[in-house]
C-alpha positions, 0 to 999 in steps of 0.5 A: 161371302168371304166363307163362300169364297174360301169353301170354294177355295178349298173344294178346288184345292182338294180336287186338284190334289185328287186329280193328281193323285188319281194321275199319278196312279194311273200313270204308274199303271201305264208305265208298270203294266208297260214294262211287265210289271208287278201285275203281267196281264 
């Protein structure tokens, strides 16, 4: 049971990591393309 709980553990760990990742690209992105940036669509 405890390596369920630990599997878990690490699985949500991971996902927020991803989470805030993928935020922080996306928010990079808004603010870049906010301000003519590097990619001026």
């Amino acid at each position: 049971m405890d390596t369920l709980y630990l599997l878990l553990g690490i699985v949500g760990f991971l996902a927020v990591l991803a989470a805030f990742f993928f935020g922080g690209f996306v928010l990079l992105d808004f603010i870049f393309s906010r301000t003519g940036g590097p990619q001026d669509r």
